[in-house]
C-alpha positions, 0 to 999 in steps of 0.5 A, a space after each residue: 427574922 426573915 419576915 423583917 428582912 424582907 420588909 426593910 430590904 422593900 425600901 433599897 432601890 435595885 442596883 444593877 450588877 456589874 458584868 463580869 470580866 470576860 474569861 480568858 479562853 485558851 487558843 485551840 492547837 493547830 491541826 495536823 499537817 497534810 499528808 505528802 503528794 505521791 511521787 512523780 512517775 519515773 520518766 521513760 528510758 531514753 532510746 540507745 543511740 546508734 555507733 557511727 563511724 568504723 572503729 
């Protein structure tokens, strides 16, 4: 049975087949978002102003 299948599929031309259809891959998520810069330093205390003038 398969000797006589092999014969008469002989005489068929090849068919090329039709490329399958692209799958639909999902989109990766986003990364995490970046840590926070550090805090500025404190800016440095201002000189005490001097009294004028009697009181």
């Amino acid at each position: 049975r398969l000797a006589s299948f092999i014969k008469t599929s002989a005489h068929y031309e090849d068919y090329d087949g039709e490329d399958g259809e692209d799958g639909d891959g999902e989109d990766g998520e986003d990364g995490d978002d970046g840590d926070d810069g550090d805090d500025g330093e404190d800016g440095e205390d201002g000189e005490d102003g001097r009294l004028q003038g009697n009181r």
